[in-house]
N, CA, C and O atoms as a GROMACS GRO file, in nm:
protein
  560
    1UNK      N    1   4.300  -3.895   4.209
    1UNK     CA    2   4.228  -3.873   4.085
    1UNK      C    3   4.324  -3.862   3.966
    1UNK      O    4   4.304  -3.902   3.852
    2UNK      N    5   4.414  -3.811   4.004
    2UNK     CA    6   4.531  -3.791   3.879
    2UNK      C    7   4.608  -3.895   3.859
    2UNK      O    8   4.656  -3.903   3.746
    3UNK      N    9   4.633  -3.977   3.935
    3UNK     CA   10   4.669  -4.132   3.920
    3UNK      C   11   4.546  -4.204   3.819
    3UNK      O   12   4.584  -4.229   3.705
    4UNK      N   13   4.456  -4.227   3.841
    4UNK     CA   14   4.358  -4.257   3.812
    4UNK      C   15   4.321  -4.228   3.621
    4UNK      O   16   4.310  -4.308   3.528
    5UNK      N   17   4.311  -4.082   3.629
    5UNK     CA   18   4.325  -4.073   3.491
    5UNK      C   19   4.478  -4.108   3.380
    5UNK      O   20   4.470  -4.123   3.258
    6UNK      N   21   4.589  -4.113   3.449
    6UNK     CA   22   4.705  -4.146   3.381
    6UNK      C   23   4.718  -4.258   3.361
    6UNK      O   24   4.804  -4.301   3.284
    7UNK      N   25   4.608  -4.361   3.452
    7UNK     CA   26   4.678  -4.498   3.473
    7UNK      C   27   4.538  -4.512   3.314
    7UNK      O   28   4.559  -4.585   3.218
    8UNK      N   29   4.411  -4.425   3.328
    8UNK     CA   30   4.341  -4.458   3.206
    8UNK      C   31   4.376  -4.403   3.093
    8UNK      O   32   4.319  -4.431   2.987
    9UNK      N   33   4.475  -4.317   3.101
    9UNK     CA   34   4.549  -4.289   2.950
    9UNK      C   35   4.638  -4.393   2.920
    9UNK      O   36   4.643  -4.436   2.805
   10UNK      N   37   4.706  -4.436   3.003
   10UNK     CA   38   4.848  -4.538   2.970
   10UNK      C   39   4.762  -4.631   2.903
   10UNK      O   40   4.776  -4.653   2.783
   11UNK      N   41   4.662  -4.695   2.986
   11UNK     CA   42   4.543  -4.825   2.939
   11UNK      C   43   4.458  -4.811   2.787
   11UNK      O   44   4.405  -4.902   2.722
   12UNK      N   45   4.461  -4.720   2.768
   12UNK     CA   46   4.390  -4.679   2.609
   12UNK      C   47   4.550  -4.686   2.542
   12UNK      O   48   4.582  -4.783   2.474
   13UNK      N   49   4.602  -4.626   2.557
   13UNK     CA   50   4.742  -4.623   2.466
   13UNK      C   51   4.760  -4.761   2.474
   13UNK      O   52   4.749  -4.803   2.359
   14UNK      N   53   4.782  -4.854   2.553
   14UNK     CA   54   4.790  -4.952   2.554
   14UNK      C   55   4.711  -5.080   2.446
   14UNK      O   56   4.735  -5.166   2.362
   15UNK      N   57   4.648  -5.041   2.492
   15UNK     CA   58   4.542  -5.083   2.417
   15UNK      C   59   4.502  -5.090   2.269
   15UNK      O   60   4.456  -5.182   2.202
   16UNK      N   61   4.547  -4.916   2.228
   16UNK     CA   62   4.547  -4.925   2.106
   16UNK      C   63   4.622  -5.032   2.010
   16UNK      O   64   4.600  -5.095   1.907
   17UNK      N   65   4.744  -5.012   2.124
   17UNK     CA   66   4.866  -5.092   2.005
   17UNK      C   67   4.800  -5.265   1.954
   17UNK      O   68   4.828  -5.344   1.864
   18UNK      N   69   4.721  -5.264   2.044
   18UNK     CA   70   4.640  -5.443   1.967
   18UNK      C   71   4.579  -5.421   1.833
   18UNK      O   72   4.550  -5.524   1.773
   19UNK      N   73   4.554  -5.315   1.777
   19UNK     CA   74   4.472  -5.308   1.723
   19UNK      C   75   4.554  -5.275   1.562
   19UNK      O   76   4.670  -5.233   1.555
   20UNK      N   77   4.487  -5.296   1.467
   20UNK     CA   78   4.546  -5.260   1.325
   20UNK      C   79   4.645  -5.327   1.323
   20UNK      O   80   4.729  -5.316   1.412
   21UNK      N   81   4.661  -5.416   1.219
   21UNK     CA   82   4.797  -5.515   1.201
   21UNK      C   83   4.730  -5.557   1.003
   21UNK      O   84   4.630  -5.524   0.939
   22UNK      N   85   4.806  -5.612   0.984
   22UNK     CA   86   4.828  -5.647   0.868
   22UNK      C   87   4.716  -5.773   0.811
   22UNK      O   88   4.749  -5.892   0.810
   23UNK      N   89   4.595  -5.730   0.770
   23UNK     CA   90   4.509  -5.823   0.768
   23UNK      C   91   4.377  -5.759   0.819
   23UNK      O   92   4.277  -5.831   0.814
   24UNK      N   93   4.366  -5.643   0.864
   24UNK     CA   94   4.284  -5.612   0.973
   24UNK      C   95   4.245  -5.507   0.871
   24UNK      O   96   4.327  -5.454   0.796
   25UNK      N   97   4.079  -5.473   0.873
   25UNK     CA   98   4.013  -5.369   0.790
   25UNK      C   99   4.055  -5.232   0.843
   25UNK      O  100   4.139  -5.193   0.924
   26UNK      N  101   3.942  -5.160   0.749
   26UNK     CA  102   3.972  -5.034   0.774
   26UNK      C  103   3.947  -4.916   0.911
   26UNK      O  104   4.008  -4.817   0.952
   27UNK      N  105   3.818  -4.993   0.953
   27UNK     CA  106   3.823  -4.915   1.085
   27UNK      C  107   3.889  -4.978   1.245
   27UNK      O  108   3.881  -4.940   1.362
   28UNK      N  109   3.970  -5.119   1.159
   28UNK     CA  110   4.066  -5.140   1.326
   28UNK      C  111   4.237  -5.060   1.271
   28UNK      O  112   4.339  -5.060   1.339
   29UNK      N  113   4.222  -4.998   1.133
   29UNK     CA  114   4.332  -4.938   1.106
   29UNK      C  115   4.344  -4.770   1.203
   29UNK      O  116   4.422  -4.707   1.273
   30UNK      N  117   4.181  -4.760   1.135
   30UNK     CA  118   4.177  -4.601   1.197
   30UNK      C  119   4.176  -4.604   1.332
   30UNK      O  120   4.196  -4.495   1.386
   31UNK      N  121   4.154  -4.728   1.426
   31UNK     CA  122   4.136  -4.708   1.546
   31UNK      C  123   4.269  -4.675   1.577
   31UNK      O  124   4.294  -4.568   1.631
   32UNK      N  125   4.373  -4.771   1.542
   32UNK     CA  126   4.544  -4.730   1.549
   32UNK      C  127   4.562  -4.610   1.506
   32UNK      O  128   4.570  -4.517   1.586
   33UNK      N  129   4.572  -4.591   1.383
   33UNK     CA  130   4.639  -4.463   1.336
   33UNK      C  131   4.539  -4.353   1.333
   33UNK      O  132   4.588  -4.242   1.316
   34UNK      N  133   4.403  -4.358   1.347
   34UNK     CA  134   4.323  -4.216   1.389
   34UNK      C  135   4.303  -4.188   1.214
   34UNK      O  136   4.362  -4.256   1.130
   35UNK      N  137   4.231  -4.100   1.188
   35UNK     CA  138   4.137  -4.130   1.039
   35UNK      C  139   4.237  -4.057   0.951
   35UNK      O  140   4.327  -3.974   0.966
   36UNK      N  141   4.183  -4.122   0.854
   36UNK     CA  142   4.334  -4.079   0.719
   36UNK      C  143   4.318  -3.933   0.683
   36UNK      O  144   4.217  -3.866   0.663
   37UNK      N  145   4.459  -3.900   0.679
   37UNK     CA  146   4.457  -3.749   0.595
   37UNK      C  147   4.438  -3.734   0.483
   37UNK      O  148   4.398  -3.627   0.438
   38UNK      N  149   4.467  -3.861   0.395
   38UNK     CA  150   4.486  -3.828   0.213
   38UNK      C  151   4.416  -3.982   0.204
   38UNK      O  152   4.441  -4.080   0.274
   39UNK      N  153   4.333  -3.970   0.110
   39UNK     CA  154   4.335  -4.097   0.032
   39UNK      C  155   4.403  -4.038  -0.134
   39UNK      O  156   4.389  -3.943  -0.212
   40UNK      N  157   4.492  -4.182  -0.118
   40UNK     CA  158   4.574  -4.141  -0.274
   40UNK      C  159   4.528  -4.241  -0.392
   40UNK      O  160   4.573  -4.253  -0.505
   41UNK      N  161   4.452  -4.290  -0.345
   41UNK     CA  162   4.346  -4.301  -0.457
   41UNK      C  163   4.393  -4.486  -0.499
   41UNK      O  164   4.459  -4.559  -0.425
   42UNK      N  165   4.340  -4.519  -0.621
   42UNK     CA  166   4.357  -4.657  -0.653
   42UNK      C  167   4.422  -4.711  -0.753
   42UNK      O  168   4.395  -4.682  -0.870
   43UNK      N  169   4.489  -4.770  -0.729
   43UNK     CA  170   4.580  -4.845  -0.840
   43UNK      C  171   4.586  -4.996  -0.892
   43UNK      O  172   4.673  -5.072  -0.850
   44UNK      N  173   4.477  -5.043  -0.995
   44UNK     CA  174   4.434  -5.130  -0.984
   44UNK      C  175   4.367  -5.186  -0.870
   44UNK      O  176   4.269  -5.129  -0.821
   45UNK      N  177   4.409  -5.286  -0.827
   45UNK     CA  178   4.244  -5.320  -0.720
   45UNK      C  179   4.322  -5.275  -0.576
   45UNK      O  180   4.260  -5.318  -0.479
   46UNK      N  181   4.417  -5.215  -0.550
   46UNK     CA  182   4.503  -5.159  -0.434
   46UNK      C  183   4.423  -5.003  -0.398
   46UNK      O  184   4.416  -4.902  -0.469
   47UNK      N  185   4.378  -5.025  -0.282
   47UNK     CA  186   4.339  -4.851  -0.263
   47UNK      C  187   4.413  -4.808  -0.182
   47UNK      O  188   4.409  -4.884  -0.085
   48UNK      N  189   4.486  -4.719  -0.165
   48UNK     CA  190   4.614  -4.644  -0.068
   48UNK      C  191   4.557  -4.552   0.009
   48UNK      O  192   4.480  -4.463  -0.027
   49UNK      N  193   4.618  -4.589   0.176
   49UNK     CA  194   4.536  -4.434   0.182
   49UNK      C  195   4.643  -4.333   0.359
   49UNK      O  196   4.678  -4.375   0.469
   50UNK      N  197   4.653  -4.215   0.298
   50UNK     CA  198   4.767  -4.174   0.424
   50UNK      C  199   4.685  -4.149   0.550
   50UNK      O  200   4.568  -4.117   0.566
   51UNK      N  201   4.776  -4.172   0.627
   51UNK     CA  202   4.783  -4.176   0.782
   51UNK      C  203   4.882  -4.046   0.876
   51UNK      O  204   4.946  -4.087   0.779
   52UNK      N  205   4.930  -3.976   0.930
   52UNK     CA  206   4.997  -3.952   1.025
   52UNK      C  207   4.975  -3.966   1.178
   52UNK      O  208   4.897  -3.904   1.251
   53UNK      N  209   5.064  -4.066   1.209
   53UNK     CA  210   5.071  -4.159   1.352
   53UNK      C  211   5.241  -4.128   1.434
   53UNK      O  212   5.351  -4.130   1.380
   54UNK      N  213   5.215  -4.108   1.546
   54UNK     CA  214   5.348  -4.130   1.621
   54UNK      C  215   5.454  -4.058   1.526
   54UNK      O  216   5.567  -4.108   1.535
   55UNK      N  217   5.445  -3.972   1.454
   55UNK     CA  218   5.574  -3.866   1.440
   55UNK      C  219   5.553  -3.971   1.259
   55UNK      O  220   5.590  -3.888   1.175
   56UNK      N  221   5.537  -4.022   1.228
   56UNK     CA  222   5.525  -4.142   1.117
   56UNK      C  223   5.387  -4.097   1.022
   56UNK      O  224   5.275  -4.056   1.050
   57UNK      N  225   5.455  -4.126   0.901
   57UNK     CA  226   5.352  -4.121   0.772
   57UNK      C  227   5.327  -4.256   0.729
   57UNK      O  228   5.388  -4.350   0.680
   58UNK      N  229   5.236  -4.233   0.759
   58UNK     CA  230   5.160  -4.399   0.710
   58UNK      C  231   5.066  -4.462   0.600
   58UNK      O  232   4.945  -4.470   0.621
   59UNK      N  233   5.121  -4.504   0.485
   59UNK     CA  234   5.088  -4.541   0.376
   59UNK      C  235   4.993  -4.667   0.388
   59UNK      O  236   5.056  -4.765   0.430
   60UNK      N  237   4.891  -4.687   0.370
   60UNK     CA  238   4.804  -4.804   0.394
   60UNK      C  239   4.749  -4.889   0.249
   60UNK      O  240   4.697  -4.836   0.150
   61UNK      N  241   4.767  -4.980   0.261
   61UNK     CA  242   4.726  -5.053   0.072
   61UNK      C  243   4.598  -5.182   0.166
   61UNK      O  244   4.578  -5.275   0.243
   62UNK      N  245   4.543  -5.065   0.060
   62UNK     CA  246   4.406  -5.220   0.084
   62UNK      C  247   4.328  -5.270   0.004
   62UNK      O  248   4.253  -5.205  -0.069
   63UNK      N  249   4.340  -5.406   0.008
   63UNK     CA  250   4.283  -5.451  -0.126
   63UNK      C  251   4.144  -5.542  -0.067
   63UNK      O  252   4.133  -5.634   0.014
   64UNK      N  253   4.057  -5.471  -0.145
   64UNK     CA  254   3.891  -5.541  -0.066
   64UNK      C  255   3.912  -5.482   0.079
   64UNK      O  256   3.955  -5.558   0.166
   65UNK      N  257   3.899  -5.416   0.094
   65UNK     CA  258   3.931  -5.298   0.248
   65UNK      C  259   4.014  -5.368   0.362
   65UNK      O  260   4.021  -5.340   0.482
   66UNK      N  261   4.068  -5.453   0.300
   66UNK     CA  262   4.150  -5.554   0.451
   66UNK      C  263   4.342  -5.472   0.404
   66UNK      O  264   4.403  -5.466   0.297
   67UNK      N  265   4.373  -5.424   0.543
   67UNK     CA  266   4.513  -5.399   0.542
   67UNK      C  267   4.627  -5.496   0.452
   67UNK      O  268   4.633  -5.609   0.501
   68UNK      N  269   4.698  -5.482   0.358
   68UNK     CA  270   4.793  -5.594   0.262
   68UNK      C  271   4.915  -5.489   0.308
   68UNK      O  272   5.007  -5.555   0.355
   69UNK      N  273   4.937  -5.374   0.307
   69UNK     CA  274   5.083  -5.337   0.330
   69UNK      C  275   5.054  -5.231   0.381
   69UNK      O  276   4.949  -5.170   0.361
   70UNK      N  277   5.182  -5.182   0.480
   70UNK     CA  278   5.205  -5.056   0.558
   70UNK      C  279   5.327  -5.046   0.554
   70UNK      O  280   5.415  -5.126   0.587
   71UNK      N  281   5.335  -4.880   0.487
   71UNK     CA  282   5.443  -4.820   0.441
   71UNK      C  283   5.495  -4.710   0.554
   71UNK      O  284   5.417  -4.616   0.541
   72UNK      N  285   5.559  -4.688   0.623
   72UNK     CA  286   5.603  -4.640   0.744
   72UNK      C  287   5.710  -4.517   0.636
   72UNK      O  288   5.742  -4.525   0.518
   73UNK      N  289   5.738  -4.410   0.739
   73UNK     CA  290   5.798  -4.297   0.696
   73UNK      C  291   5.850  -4.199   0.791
   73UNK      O  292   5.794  -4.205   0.900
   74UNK      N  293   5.937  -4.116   0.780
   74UNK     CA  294   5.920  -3.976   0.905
   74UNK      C  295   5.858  -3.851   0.768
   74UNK      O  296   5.883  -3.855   0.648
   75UNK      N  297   5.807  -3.790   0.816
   75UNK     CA  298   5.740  -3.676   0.733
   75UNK      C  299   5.855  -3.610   0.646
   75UNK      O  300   5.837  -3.596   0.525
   76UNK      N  301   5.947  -3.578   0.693
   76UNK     CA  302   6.066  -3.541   0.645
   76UNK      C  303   6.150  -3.608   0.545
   76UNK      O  304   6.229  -3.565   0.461
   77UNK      N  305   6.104  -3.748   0.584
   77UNK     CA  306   6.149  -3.855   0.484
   77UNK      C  307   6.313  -3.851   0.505
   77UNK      O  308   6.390  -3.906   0.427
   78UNK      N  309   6.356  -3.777   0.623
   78UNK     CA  310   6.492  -3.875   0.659
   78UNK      C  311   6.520  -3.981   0.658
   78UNK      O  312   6.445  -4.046   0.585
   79UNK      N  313   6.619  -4.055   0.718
   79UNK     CA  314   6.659  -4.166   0.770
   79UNK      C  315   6.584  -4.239   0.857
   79UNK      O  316   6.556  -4.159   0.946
   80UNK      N  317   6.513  -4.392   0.895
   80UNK     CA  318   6.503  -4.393   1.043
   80UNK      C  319   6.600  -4.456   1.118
   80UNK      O  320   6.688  -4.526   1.069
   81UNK      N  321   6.588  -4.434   1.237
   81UNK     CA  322   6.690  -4.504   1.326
   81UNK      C  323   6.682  -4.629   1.327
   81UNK      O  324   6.594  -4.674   1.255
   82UNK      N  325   6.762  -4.726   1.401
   82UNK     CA  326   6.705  -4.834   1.427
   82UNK      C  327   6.618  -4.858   1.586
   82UNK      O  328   6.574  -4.963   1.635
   83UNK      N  329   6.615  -4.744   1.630
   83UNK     CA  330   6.511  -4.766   1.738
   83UNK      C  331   6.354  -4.776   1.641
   83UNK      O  332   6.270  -4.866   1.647
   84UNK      N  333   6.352  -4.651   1.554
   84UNK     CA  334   6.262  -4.644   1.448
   84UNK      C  335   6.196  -4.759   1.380
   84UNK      O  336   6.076  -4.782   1.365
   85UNK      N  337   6.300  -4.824   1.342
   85UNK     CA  338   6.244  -5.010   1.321
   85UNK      C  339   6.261  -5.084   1.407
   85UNK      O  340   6.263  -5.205   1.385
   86UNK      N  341   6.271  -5.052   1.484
   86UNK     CA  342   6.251  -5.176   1.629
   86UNK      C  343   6.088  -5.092   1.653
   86UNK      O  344   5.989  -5.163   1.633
   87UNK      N  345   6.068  -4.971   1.686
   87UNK     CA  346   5.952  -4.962   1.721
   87UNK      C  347   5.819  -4.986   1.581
   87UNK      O  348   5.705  -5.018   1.614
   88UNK      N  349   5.839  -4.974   1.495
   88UNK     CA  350   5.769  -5.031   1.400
   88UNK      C  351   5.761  -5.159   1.404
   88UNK      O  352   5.643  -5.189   1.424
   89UNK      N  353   5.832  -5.259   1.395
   89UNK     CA  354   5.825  -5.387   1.402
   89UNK      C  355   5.721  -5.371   1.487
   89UNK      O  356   5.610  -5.339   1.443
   90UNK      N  357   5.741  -5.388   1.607
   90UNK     CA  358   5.692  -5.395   1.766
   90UNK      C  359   5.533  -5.380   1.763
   90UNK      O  360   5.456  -5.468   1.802
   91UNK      N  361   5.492  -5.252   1.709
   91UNK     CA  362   5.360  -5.247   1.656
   91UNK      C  363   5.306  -5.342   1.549
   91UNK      O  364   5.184  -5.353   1.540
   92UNK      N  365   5.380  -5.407   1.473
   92UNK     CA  366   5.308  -5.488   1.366
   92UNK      C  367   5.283  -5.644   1.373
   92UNK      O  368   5.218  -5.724   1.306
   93UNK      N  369   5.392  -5.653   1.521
   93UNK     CA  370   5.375  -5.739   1.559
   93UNK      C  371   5.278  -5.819   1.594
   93UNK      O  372   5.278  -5.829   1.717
   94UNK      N  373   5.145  -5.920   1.516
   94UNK     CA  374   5.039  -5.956   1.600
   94UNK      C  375   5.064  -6.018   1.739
   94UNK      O  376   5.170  -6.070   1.774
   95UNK      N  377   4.981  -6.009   1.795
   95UNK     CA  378   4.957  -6.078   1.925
   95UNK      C  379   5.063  -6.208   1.955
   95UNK      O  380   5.026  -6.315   1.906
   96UNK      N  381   5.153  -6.208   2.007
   96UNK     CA  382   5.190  -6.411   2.041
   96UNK      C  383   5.308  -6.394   1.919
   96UNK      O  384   5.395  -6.480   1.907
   97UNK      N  385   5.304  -6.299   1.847
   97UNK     CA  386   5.453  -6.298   1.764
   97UNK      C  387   5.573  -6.218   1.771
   97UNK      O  388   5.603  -6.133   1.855
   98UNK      N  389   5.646  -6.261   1.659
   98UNK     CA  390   5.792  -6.202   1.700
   98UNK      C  391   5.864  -6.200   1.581
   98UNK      O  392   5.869  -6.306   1.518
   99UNK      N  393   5.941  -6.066   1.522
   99UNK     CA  394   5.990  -6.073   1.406
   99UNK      C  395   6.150  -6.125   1.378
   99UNK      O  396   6.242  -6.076   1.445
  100UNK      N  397   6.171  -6.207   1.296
  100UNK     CA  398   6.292  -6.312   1.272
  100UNK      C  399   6.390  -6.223   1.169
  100UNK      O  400   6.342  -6.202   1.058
  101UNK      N  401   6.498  -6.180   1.191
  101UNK     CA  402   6.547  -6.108   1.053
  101UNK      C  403   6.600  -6.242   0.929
  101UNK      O  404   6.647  -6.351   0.959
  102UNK      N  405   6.582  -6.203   0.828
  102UNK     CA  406   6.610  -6.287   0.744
  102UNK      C  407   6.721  -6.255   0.630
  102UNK      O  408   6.790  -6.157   0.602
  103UNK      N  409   6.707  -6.368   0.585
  103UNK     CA  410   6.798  -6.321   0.490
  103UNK      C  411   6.670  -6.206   0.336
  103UNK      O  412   6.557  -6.218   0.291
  104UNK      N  413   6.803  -6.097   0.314
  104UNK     CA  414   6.750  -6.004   0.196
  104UNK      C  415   6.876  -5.978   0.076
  104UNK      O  416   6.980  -6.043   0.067
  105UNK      N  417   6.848  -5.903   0.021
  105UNK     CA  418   6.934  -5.880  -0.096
  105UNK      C  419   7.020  -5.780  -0.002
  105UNK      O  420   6.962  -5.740   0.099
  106UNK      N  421   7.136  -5.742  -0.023
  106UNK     CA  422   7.205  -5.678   0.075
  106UNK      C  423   7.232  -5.613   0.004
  106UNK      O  424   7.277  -5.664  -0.098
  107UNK      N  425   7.225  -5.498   0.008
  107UNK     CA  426   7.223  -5.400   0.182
  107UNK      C  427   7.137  -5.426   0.236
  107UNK      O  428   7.158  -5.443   0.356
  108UNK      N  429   6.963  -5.447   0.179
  108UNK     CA  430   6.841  -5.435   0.246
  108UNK      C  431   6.838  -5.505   0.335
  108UNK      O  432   6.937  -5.574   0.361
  109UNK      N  433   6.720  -5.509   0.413
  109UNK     CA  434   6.711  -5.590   0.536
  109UNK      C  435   6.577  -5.654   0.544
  109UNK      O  436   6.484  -5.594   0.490
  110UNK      N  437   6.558  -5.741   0.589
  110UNK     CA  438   6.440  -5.815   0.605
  110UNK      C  439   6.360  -5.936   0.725
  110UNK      O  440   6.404  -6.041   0.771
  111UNK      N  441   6.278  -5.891   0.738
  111UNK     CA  442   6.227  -5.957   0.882
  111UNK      C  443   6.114  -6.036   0.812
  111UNK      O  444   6.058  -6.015   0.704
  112UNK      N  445   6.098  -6.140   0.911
  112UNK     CA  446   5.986  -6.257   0.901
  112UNK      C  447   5.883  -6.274   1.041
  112UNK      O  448   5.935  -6.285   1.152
  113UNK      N  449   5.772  -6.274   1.027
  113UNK     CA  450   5.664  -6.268   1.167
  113UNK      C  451   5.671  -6.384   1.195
  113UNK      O  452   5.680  -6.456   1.096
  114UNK      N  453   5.671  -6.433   1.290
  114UNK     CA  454   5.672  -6.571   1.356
  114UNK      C  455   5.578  -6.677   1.278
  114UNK      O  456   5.612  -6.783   1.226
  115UNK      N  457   5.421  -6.606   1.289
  115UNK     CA  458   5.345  -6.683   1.206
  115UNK      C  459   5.343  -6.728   1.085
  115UNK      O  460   5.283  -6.824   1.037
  116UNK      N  461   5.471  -6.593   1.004
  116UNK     CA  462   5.475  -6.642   0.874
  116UNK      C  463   5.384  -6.572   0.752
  116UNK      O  464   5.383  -6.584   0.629
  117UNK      N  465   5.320  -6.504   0.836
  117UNK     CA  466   5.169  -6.401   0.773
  117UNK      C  467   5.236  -6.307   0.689
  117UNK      O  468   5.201  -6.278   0.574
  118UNK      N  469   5.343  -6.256   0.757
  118UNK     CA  470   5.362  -6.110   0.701
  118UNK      C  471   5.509  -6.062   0.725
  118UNK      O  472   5.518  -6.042   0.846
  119UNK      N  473   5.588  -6.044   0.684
  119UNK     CA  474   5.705  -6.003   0.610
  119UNK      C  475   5.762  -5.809   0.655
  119UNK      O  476   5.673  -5.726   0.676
  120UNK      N  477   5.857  -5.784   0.660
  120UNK     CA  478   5.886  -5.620   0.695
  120UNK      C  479   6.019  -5.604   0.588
  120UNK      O  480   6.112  -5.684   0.594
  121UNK      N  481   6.018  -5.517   0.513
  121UNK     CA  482   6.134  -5.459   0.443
  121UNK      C  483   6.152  -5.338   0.453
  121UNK      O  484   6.067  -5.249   0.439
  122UNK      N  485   6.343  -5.319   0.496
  122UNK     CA  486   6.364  -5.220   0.497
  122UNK      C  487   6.460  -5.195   0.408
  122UNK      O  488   6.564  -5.258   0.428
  123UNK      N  489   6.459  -5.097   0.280
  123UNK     CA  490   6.539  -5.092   0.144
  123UNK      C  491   6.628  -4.989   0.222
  123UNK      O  492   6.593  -4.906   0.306
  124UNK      N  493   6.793  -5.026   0.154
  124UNK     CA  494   6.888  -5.010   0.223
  124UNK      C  495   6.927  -4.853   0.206
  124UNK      O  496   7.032  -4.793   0.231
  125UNK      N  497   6.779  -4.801   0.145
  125UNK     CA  498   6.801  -4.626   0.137
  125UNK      C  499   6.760  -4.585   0.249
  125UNK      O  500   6.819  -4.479   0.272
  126UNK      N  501   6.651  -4.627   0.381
  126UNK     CA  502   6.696  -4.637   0.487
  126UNK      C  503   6.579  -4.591   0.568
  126UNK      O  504   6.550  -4.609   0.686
  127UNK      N  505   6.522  -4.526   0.474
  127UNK     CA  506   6.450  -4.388   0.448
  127UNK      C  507   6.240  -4.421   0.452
  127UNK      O  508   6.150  -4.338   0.467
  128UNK      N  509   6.230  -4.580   0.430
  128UNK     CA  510   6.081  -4.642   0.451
  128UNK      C  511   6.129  -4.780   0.508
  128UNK      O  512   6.236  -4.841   0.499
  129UNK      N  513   5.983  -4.809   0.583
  129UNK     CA  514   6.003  -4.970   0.612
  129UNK      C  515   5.865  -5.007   0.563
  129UNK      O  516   5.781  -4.918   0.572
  130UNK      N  517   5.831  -5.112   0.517
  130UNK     CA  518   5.725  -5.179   0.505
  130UNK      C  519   5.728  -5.327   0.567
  130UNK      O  520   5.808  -5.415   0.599
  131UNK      N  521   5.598  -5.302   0.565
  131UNK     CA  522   5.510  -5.408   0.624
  131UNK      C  523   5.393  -5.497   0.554
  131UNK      O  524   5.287  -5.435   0.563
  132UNK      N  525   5.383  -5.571   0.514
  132UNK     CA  526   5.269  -5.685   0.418
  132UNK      C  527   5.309  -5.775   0.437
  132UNK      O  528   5.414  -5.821   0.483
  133UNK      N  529   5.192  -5.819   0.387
  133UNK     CA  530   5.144  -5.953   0.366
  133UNK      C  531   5.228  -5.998   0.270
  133UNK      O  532   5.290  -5.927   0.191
  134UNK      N  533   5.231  -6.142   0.282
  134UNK     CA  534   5.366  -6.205   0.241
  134UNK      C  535   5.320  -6.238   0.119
  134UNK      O  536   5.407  -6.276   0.040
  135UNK      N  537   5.147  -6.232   0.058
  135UNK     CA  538   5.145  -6.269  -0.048
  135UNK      C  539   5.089  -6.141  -0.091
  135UNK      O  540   4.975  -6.151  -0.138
  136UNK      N  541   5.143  -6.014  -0.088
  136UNK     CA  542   5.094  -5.904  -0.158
  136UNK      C  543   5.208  -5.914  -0.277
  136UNK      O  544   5.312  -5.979  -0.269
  137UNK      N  545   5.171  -5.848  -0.370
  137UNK     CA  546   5.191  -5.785  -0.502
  137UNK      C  547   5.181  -5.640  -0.529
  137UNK      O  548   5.071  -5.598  -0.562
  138UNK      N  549   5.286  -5.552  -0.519
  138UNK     CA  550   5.257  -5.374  -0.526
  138UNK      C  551   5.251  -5.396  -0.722
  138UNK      O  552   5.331  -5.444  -0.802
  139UNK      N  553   5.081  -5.316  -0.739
  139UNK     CA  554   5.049  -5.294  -0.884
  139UNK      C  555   5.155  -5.224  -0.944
  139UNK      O  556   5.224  -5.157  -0.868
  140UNK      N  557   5.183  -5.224  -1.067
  140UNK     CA  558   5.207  -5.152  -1.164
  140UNK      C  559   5.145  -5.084  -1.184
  140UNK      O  560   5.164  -5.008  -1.279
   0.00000   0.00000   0.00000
């Protein structure tokens, strides 16, 4: 029986990670990250709204309620590791893809999704990574 239920926790955890990616509305977001703590409200046609997931603060921009960027964090707003962006990537990864590092302004760093959809920056303060859509625009 205890096999049984671990092997159905691993399978939901599992599971989750398909879900919420960059493009994807608001309730395959909450299914991933579990329902927002803050909405921080709207900035021009961008509505933002926080998350805390996996030890991670999660900034969500949605424009017409479909996911355009995810802003990753530690609460503390340290450093992350680079296991930290390997496991971020990993999750944003859709289905059948794989992130390409690219060229960025250096120091920063920058990854490309296989498909081409969506883009990851990490500014060389070290400290956020994002995730969008390759044709987002952060408002003024």
């Amino acid at each position: 029986m205890k096999t049984f239920v671990l092997v159905s926790v691993v399978s939901l955890a599992l599971a989750a990670s398909g879900f919420a990616r960059i493009g994807d509305d608001e309730k395959q977001i909450e299914a991933r990250y579990g329902p927002p703590g803050k909405d921080l409200g709207t900035h021009g046609d961008v509505h933002e709204v926080g998350h805390v997931w996996n030890g991670f603060m999660v900034v969500v921009d949605y424009l017409n309620g479909i996911s355009q960027r995810e802003g990753f964090t530690k609460p503390d707003t340290s450093p992350l590791s680079d296991q930290n962006v390997k496991d971020i990537l990993a999750v944003s990864a859709a289905d059948g893809t794989t992130w390409q590092e690219g060229q960025s302004q250096a120091p920063d760093k920058m990854w490309t999704r296989s498909d081409k959809k969506a883009v990851a920056i990490f500014p060389a303060i070290g400290k956020f990574l994002f995730v969008q859509d390759v044709n987002f625009v952060q408002p003024k």
